[in-house]
TORTORVO-547371 format. One record per residue (C-alpha): x, y, z. Coordinates in steps of 0.001 Angstrom, whole numbers, plus 500000, padded with zeros to 6 digits. Example, Ala and Ser with C-alpha at 12.3 -4.5 7.8 and 13.67 -1.06 7.14 Angstrom:
512300495500507800
513670498940507140
This chain:
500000500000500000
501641503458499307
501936505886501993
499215509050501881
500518511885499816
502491514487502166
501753518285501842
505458519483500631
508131517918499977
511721520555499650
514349519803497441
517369521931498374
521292521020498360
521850524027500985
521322522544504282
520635525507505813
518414526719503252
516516523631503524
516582523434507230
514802527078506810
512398526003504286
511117522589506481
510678525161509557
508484527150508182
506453524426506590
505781522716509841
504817526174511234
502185526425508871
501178522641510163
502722521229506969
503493517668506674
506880517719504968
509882516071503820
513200517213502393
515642516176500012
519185517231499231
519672516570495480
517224515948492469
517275512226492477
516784511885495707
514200514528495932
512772512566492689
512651509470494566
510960511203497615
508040512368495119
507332508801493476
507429507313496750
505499510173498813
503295511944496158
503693515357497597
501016517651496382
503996520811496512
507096520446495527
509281523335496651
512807523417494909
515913525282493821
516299526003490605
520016524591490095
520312521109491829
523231518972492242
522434516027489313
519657517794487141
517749521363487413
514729521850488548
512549521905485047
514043518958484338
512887517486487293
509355519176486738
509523517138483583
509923513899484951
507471514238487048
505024515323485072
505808512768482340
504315510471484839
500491510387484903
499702509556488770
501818512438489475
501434515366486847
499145517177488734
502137517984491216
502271521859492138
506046522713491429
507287526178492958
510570527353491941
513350529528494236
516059530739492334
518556533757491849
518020533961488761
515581536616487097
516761536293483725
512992536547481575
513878533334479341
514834531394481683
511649532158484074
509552531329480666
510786527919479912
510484526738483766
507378528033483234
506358526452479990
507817523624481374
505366523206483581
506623525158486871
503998526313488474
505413529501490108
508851531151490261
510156533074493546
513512534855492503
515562535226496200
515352537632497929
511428536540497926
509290536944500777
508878534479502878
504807535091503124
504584535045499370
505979531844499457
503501530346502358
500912531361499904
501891529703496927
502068526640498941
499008527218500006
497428527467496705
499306524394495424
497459522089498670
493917524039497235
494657523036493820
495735519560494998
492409518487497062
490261520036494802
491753518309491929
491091514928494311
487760515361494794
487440516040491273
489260512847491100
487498510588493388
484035512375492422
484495511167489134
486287507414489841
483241506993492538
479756505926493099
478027508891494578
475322507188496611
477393503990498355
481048505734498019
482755502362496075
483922502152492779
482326503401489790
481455500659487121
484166502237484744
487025502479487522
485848498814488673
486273497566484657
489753500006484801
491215497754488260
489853494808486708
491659495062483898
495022495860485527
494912492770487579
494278490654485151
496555491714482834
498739491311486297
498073488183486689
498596487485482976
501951488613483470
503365487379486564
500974484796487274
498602484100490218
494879484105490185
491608486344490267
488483485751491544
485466487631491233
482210487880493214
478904489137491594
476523490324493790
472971490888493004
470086492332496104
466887489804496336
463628491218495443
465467494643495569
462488496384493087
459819495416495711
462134497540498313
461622500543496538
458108499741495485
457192498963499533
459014501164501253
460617504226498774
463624504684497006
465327506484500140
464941503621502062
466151501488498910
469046503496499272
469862503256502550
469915499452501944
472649500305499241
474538502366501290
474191499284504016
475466496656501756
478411498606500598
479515498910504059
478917495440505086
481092494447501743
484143496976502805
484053495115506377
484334491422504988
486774491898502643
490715492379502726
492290495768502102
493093494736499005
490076493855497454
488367495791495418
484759496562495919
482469498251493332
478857499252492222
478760497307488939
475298499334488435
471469499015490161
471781496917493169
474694494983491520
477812494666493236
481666493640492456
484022492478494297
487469491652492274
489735489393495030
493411489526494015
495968486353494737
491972484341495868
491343480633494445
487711479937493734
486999478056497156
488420480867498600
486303483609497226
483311480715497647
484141481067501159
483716484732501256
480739484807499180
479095482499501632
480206484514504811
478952487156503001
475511486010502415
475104484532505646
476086487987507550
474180490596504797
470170490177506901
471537490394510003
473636493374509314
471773495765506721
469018496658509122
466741499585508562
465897501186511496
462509502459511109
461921499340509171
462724496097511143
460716494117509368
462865494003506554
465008491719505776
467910492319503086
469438488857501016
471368488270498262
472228486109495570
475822485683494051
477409484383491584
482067483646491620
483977483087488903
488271483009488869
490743482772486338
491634479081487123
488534478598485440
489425477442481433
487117479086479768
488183482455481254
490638484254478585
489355488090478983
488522489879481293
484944489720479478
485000486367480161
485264486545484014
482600489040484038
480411486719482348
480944483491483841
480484485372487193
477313486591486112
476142483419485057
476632482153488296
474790484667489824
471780483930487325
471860480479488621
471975481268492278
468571483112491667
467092480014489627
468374477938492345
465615480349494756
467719483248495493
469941483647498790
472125481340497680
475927481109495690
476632479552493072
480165479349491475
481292479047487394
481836475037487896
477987474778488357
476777477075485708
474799473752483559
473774472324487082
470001472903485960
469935470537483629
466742470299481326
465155473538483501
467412475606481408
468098474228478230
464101474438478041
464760478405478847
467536478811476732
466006479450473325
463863482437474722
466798483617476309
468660483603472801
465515484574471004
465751487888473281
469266488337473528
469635488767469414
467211491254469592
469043493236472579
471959492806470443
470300493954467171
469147497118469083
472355497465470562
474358497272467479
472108500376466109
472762502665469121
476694502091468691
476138502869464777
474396506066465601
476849506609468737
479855506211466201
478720508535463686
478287511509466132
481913510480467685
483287510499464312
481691513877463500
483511515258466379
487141513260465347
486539515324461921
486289518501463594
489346517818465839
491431516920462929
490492520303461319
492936522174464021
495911520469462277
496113520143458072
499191517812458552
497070515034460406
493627515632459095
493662512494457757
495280510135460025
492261508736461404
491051507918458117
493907506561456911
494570504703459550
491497503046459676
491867501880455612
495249500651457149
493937498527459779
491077497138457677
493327495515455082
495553494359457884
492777492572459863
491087491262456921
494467490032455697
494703488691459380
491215486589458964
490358488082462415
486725487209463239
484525490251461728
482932491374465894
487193491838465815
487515493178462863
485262496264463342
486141496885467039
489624497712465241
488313499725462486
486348501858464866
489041501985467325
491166503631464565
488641505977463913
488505507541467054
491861506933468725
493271510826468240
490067511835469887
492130512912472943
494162515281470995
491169517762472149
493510517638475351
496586518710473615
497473522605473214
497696523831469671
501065525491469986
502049520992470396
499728520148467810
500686522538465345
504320522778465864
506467522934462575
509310521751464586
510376518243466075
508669517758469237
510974518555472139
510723515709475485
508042517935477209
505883517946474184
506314514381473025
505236513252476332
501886515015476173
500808513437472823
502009510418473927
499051510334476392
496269511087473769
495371507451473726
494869507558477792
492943510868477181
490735509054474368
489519506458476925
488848508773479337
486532510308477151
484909507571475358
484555505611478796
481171506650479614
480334505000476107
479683501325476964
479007500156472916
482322501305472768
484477498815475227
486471496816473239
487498500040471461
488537501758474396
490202498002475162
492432498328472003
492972502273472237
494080502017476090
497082499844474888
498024501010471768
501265502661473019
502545499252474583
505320498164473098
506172494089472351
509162493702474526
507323495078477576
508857498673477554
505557500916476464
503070502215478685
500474501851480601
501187498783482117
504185497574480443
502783494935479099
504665492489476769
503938489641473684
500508488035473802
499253489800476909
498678492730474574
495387492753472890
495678491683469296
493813494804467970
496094497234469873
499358495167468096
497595495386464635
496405499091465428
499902499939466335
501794499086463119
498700500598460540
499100504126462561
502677503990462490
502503502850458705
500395505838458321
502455508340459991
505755507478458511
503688507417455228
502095511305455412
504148515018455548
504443516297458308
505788519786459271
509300518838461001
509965515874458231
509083514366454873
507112511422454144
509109508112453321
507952505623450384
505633502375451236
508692499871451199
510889502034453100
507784502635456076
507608499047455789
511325498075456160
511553500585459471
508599498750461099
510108495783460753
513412496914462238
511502497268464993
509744493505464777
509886491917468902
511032495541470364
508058497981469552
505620495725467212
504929492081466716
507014490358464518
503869488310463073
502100491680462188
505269493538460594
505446490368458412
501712490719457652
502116494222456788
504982493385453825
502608490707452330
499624493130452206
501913495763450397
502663493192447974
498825492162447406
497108495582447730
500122498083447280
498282499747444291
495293500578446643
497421501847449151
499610504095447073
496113505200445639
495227506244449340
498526507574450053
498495510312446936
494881511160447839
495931512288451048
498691514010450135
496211515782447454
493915516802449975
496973518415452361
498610520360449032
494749522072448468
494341522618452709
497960524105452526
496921526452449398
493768527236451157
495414528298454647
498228530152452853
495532532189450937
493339532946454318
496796534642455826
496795536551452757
């Protein structure tokens, strides 16, 4: 468990100076900590998460913006408030600190009271910026996880456990009769049952469990390092606890059960994290056949027998139209997304059409691939709306006519991130935001998010990966020309088991050789279309 972020942490090589600087922290009932030189003091902020960093400008190892950028290339701590004491009151060099991302700059002699309020601004900044946080990573009524933060922790330990083995298990928890609550009694006392049940769940489970509302009176709970007769064990504690503990006062009558359903990863037929989800869910399903207040585990799912295969074609019959209606929303969903990726993409001439490009990339790719056609146009759509996030990057980045310096680079590297964040609320959308999330990991484990390596990657975000870089290598751009098909080709493979997957880079050559006419076709279009934008913009300045 990491420690709770202190207020200010000092980075100072004069011990004097710094002995100053802690004093009049604590004064101020400050939790602090110090730090002599920039990789210490570096260290000190990964490990502490200080929400002010107070430094000098010229540290023994690095300076101080280059510090601010290391910290703020990483996302859990870029919202870090960085205040700068230096000597120096040379103009250019207060501008790129502050361009940097510094957040203030005190030139010495400052005053002491100036500085107290910076500081104090920072810690404003900081908790507001966590409520913000938690508001929006939280369930508002029952204070647990959000259904898209539960799918986001999910995800991470399972592509944990994918990685350096272990297991998962997974409870799905589902209220008894919980309509007739409301209908009997009222939705605020419906709600205090929710709020009831959430607490009851924090109390039985380990600290580091994760407990969520999936939605309604559904509940998660995702069990790291649990087998399944383990989590069957708390899923039966569980249920035979809930009545006697979720009591409504002014209502003793009733009486508050639940059915649920477990699932883990030792289980076969689990190979996504959809899966688990599913097979969890399933159980649950049969724990209410079975009469409710009951569990039921993923071994038992078929335990029915001829009950439910005699249920199972009206439950198909339904589910195609569910999915029929479905599939229309995300059509109608997609267009207005793509509208908006359009109007984005009008910002910047050079990359208006790297979206659409991309996406007549990826298509020949999968299709070449024989990837099964749900697949298939997840990773089409996914390459539609991947740049959506550049809404979050400045236009003095996106429209930069020179090679991007460290700072800038690592802002567009999180558009991806940025996409999903937008796009999460979008449910038609999740194995999109599946393949965007990881399209800057890298084959050999080194990208980002979660480092993730080989097969653990999803297959759309390694096929994604190599059509947008095919793309980008392929189209002008302001601080470099555009190479020729063969030559895009022959750098992505140089890069076959280190950024892509050998298998795809391979694919790639052989669909240049089979559709390289269509592609050139595509490639001169584009270019086209950028010569009469270019003409058009020049003639507007005029």
């Amino acid at each position: 468990m990491r420690p709770e972020p202190v207020d200010v942490c000092i980075i100072e090589d004069d011990a004097d100076q710094r002995a100053l600087l802690f004093r009049r922290m604590l004064d101020q009932h400050f939790s602090a900590i110090t730090a002599e030189d920039a990789e210490a003091g570096l260290t000190q902020v990964r490990h502490h998460r200080p929400r002010v960093v107070v430094c000098d400008m010229m540290l023994p190892g690095m300076s101080a913006t280059e510090l601010c950028r290391q910290v703020r290339a990483d996302p859990t701590l870029d919202t870090t408030y960085f205040v700068v004491i230096t000597g120096c009151a040379d103009r250019d060099v207060k501008n790129t600190a502050l361009n940097t991302g510094v957040d203030n700059y005190l030139v010495k002699p400052y005053d002491a009271e100036e500085l107290i309020a910076q500081v104090r601004n920072g810690l404003r900044i900081s908790h507001l910026q966590e409520r913000l946080r938690r508001a929006a990573l939280t369930d508002g009524l029952t204070g647990l996880w959000n259904h898209a933060q539960f799918r986001d922790l999910l995800e991470r330990e399972f592509a944990r456990t994918n990685r350096y083995g272990g297991g998962v298990a997974m409870l799905m928890l589902d209220l008894d009769h919980f309509k007739a609550v409301n209908d009997t009694y009222g939705h605020e006392t419906g709600n205090l049952v929710l709020q009831g049940t959430a607490c009851h769940l924090l109390r039985m489970v380990r600290d580091t469990d994760i407990v969520a509302r999936y939605g309604g009176e559904e509940f998660a709970v995702v069990c790291p390092e649990t087998s399944l007769n383990d989590a069957m064990q708390l899923a039966e504690r569980i249920g035979r606890t809930l009545a006697d503990t979720v009591r409504v006062a002014h209502h003793p009558q009733l009486t508050v059960t639940a059915s649920i359903g477990v699932c883990a990863t030792s289980d076969a037929r689990v190979l996504a994290v959809g899966d688990l989800i599913d097979l969890a869910d399933q159980a649950l399903y049969l724990a209410k056949r079975r009469g409710r207040n009951s569990v039921a585990c993923s071994d038992d799912i078929g335990a029915l027998g001829t009950t439910v295969e005699l249920e199972q074609e009206d439950v198909g019959r339904l589910r195609k139209q569910i999915v029929s209606l479905n599939m229309q929303a995300k059509e109608l969903c997609l267009q207005s997304v793509w509208a908006l990726v359009q109007a984005l993409e009008a910002r910047d001439r050079f990359s208006a059409w790297h979206s659409r490009n991309t996406t007549f990339y990826v298509t020949g790719l999968a299709e070449a691939a024989n990837l099964p056609a749900p697949l298939r146009s997840a990773v089409a759509n996914a390459a539609m709306l991947h740049d959506l996030g550049k809404i979050g990057v400045p236009d003095r980045v996106l429209q930069s006519t020179a090679a991007l310096t460290e700072e800038q680079a690592a802002v567009v590297r999180q558009v991806p991130l940025v996409t999903c964040r937008i796009l999460e609320p979008l449910r038609v959308f999740e194995t999109e935001i599946a393949i965007i999330r990881y399209l800057r990991e890298h084959f050999d484990g080194t990208g980002y998010p979660l480092g993730l390596s080989g097969a653990a990657i999803p297959i759309g975000s390694r096929l994604l990966a190599v059509a947008e870089c095919f793309e980008a290598l392929t189209s002008e751009r302001p601080h470099r020309h555009a190479v020729d098909m063969a030559t895009a080709a022959e750098l992505i493979g140089n890069e076959a088991g280190r950024h892509f997957d050998p298998q795809f880079t391979e694919l790639l050559k052989q669909v240049l050789r089979t559709q390289g006419k269509a592609w050139l076709n595509r490639i001169r279009r584009s270019r086209t279309e950028l010569a009469r934008m270019s003409r058009a913009a020049t003639a507007g300045v005029g």
